[in-house]
KESEDO-201112 format. One record per residue (C-alpha): residue in three letters; x, y, z. Coordinates in steps of 0.5 Angstrom, whole numbers, padded with zeros to 4 digits, always signed. Each point is the difference from the previous one (the first is absolute). Layout:
% KESEDO-201112
ALAXYZ/...
% end
This chain:
% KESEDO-201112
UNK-0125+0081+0036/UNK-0003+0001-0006/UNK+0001-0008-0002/UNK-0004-0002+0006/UNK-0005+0005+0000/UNK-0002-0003-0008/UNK+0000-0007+0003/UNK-0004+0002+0006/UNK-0005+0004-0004/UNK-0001-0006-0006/UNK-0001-0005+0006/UNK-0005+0005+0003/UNK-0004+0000-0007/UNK+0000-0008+0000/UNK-0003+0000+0007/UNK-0005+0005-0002/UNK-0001-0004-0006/UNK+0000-0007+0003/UNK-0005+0002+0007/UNK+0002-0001+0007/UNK-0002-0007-0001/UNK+0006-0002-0004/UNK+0005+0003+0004/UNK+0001+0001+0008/UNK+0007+0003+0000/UNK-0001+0008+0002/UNK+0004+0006-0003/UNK+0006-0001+0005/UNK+0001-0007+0000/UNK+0001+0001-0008/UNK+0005+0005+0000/UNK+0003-0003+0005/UNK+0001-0007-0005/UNK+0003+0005-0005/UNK+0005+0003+0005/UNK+0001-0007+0002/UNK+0002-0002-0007/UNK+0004+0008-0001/UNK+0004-0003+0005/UNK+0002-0007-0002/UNK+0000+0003-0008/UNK+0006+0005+0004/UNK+0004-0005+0003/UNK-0001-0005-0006/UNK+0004+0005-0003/UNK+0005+0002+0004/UNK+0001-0009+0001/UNK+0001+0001-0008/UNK+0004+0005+0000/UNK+0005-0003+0004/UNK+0001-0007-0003/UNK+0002+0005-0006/UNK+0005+0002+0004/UNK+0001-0007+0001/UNK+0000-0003-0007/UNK+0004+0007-0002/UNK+0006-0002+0005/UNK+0000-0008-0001/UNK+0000+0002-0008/UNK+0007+0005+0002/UNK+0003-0006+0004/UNK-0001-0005-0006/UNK+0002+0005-0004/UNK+0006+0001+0004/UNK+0002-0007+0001/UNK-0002-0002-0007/UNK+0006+0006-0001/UNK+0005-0003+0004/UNK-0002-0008-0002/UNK+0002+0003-0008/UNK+0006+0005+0003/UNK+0002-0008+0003/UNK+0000-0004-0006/UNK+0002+0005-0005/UNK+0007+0001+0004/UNK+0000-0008+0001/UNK+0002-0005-0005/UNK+0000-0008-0001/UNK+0004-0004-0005/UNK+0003-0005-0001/UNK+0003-0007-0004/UNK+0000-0007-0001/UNK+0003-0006-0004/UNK-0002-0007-0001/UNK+0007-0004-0002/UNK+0000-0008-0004/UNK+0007-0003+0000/UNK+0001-0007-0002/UNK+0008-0001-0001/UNK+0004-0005+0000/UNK+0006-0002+0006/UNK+0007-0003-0002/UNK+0006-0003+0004/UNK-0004+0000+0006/UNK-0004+0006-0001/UNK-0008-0001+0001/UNK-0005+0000-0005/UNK-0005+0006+0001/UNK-0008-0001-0002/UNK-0004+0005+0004/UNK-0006+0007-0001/UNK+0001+0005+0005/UNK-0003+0007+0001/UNK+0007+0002+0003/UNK-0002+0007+0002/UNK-0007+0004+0002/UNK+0002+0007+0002/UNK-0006+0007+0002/UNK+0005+0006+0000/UNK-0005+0006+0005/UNK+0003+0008-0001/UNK-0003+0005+0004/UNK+0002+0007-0002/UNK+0000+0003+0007/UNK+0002+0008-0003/UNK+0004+0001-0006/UNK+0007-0002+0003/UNK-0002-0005+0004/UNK-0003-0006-0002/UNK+0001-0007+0002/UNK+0000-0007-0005/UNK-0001-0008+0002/UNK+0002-0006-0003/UNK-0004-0006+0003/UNK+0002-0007-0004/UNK-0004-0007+0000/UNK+0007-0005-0003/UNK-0002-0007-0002/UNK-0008+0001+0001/UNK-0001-0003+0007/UNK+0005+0001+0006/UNK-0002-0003+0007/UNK+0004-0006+0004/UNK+0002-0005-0006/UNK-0003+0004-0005/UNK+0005+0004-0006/UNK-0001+0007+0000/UNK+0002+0006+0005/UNK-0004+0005+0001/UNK+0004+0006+0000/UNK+0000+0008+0001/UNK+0007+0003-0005/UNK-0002+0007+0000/UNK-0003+0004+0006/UNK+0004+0008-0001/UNK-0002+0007+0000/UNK+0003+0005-0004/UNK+0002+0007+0002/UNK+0000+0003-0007/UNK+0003+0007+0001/UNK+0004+0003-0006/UNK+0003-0004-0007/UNK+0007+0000+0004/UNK-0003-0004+0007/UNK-0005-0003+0002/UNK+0000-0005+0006/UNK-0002-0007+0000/UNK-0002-0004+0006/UNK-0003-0007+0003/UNK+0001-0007-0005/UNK+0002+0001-0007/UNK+0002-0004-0005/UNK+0008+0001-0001/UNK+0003+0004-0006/UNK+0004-0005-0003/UNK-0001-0003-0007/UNK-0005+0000-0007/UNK-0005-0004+0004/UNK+0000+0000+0008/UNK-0004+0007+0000/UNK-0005-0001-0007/UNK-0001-0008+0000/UNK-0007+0001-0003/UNK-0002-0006-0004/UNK+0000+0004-0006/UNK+0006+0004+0000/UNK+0005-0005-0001/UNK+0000-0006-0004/UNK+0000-0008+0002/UNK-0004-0004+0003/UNK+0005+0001+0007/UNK+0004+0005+0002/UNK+0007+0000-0003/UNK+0005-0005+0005/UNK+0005+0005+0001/UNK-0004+0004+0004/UNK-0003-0004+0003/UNK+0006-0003+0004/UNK+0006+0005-0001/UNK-0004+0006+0002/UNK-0006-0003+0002/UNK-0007+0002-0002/UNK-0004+0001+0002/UNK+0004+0004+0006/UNK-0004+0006+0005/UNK+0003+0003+0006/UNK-0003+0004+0006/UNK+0005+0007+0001/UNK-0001+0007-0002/UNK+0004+0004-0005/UNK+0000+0005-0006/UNK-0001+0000-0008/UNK+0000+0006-0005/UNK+0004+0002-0006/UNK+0007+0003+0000/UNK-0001+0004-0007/UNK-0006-0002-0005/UNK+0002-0007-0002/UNK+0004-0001+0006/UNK-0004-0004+0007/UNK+0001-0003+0006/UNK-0001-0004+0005/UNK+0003-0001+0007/UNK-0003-0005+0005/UNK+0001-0002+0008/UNK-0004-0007+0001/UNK+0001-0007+0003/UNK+0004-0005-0003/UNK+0001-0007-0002/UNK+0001-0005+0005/UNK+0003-0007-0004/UNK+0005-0005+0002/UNK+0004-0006-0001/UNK+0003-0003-0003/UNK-0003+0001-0006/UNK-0002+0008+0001/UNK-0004+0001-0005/UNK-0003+0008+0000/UNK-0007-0003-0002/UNK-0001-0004+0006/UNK+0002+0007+0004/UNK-0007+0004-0001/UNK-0003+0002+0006/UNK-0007+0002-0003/UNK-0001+0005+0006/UNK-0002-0005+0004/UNK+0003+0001+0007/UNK+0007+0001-0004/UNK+0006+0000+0004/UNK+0003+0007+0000/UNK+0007-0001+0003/UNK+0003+0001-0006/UNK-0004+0006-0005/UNK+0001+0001-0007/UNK+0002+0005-0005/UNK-0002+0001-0008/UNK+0001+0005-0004/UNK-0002+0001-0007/UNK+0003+0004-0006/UNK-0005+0000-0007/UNK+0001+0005-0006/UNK-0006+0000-0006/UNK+0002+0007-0003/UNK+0000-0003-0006/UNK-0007-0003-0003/UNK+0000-0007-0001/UNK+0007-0001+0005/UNK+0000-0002+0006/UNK+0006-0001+0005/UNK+0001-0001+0007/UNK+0004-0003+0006/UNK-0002-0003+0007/UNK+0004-0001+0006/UNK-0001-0003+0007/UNK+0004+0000+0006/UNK-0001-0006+0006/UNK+0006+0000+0006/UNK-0004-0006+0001/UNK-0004-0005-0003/UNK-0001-0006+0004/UNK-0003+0006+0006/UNK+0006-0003+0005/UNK-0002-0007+0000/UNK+0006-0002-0004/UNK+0006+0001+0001/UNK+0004-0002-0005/UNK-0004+0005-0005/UNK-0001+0007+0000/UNK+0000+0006-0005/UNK-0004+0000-0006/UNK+0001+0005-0007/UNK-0005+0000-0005/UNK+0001+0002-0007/UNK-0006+0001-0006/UNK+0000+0004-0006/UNK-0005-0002-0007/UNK-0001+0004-0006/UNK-0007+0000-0003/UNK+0001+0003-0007/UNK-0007+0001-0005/UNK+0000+0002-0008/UNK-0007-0001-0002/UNK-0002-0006+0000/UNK+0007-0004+0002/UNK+0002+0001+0008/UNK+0007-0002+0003/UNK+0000-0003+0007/UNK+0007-0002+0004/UNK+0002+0000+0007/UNK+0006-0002+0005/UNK-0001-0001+0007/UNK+0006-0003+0005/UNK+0000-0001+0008/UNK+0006-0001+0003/UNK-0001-0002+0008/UNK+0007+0000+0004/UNK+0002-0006+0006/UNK+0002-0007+0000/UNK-0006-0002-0001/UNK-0003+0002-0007/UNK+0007-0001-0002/UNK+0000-0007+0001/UNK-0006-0002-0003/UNK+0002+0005-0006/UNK-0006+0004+0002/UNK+0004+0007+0001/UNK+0000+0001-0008/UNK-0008+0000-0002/UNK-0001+0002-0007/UNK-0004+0000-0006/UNK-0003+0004-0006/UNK-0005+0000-0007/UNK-0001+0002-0006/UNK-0007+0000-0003/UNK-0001+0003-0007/UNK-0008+0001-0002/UNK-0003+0003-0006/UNK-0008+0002-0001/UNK-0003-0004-0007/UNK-0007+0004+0002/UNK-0002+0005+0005/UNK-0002-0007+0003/UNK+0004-0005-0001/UNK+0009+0000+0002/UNK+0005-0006+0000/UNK+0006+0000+0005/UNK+0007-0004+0001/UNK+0003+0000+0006/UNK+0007-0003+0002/UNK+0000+0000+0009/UNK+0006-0003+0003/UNK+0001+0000+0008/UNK+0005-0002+0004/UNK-0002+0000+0009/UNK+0007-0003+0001/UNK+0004+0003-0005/UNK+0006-0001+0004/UNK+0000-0006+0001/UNK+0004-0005-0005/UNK-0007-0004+0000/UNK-0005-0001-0006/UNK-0005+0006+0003/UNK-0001+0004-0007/UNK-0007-0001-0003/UNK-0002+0003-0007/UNK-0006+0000-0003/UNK-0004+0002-0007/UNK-0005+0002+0000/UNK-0005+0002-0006/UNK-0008+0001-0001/UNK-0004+0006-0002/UNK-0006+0004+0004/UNK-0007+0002-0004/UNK-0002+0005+0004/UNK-0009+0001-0002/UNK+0000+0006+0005/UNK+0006+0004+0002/UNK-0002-0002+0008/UNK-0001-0008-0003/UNK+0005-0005-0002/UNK+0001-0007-0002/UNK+0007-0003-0001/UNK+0004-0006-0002/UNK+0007-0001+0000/UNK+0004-0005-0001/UNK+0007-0001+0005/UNK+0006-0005-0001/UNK+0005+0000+0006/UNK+0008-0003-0001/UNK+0001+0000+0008/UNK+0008-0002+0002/UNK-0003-0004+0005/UNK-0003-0004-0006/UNK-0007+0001+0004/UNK-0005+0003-0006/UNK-0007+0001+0000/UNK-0002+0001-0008/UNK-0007+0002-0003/UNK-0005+0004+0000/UNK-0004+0006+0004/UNK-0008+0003-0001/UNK-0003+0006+0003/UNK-0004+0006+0001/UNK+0000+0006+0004/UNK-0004+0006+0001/UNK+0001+0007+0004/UNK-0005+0005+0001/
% end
């Protein structure tokens, strides 16, 4: 080999050089060394080129995972809201004075995109800031759905929903709405916030033109008073003796204008455990109408629940209805009025209907942040009135 022969050689001429005397190695142990160091030099690169190897696949699956992780995330998205409420009012006629801050609600919403037609969405919500044996809050799960989307005119719609009844029982972000609370009416008639567990189908009839038809559990209420806001089963080991079914009408095919209707059929509303009750229908309709910087809300809601039961305590007629006027001063800043009144045993004789005013105004400093007051009057017929004023902020992201 010509390298080895140059090496032997310029040895060679080094011991010549040097003198026997200087070095004892002979010819042949030399170039054994140099064959020695040939063969440690072709190993050492034969263990060089194999960690490249290595280094070249461990790059491949970072690279791969590093794929994976950022495909995983750009198809999952978290979100979520929260309000922050002050209410100082007054009680009249037996009702009780109110003084109190919570920060009523904490929500993380989680969406993952499994496909283009398949996607899943959650809804996971902190009430009251702390919950726990004596504590106030709840924890609560009030979406957890998969949707099926296949054309404009079908998709279907599995797992815990939100039911589609109402303004604000599917959007209920802080600032969405205006006053600190949610409005009474649909609280107690329809009650919001209301989710379901079932499965069923929603698309458009014709443009402007939609639909929603749902199977789901049902509520479980009881006398004497049954009211339909005590019957929520929140999913949680829900009786299901006795299903439920809502549908949904809503047109919008003008701009600005929004009507819809919402029916739910129950045969039993009690589950079985009260004989003397048993059938429950509910009606909701509202319009929502927007012309520039002035919007319109109004909406009726009514249950009629059939037995003995409900009739006697005047609880087979349930009923309410708001309208709530606001208007933009800014890009940031509206004021509102609205007039609730609700009755959940209007069919009785007795001093159940409740009203109130309500008048405040919303600055929004961002579109996803809001702080609020309002001021709310109440002329209950039971004579029992809370009067005074309410603070908040909310956010949604």
């Amino acid at each position: 080999m010509k390298y080895t022969q140059l090496i032997i050689a310029a040895v060679v001429i080094v011991i010549l050089g040097t003198g026997p005397a200087a070095y004892s190695a002979t010819l042949e142990e030399l170039t054994n060394r140099v064959e020695n160091l040939e063969t440690e030099n072709a190993q050492l690169k034969q263990g060089l080129h194999q960690t490249d190897e290595k280094i070249n696949a461990t790059a491949d699956a970072v690279e791969s995972n590093m794929f994976q992780a950022g495909d995983l995330f750009s198809k999952t998205h978290i979100g979520g809201y929260g309000e922050l409420h002050y209410n100082n009012l007054q009680g009249e006629g037996g009702a009780s004075d109110k003084s109190e801050i919570d920060f009523h609600r904490f929500v993380l919403f989680l969406d993952h995109d499994f496909s283009e037609s398949i996607k899943f969405k959650s809804e996971l919500e902190v009430e009251h800031s702390i919950s726990g044996d004596d504590q106030p809050g709840e924890v609560e799960l009030e979406q957890a759905y998969i949707d099926f989307l296949i054309n404009d005119n079908f998709n279907v719609r599995s797992g815990l929903f939100l039911l589609p009844v109402g303004i604000i029982n599917e959007v209920h972000e802080p600032p969405a709405f205006y006053g600190v609370e949610r409005n009474p009416v649909e609280k107690n008639i329809i009650p919001a916030t209301w989710w379901e567990g079932g499965f069923g189908g929603f698309g458009q009839i014709i443009p402007g033109l939609s639909y929603d038809l749902y199977l789901h559990s049902g509520l479980e209420t009881s006398g004497p008073d049954y009211k339909v806001r005590s019957g929520r089963q929140k999913v949680g080991k829900a009786s299901a003796d006795n299903l439920a079914a809502t549908a949904r009408l809503r047109w919008n095919a003008l701009p600005g204008l929004e009507l819809a209707a919402t029916y739910q059929y129950q045969d039993d509303i009690t589950q079985g455990t009260d004989d003397a009750a048993g059938r429950a229908d509910m009606f909701e309709t509202h319009a929502i109408i927007n012309k520039g910087a002035f919007t319109l809300k109004a909406l009726y809601a009514m249950w009629d629940l059939d037995g003995s039961g409900p009739k006697a305590s005047g609880a087979d007629e349930q009923v309410g209805y708001y309208v709530e006027p606001s208007f933009k001063l800014t890009s940031t800043v509206g004021v509102f009025a609205r007039y609730n009144c609700w009755d959940n045993q209007a069919g009785s004789d007795s001093k159940s209907e409740k009203t109130q005013w309500d008048m405040g105004i919303n600055y929004w400093p961002h579109p996803n942040v809001v702080l609020k007051a309002d001021y709310q009057v109440q002329d209950n017929e039971n004579d029992k009135n809370q009067d005074g004023f309410n603070l908040g902020l909310g956010y949604n992201f």
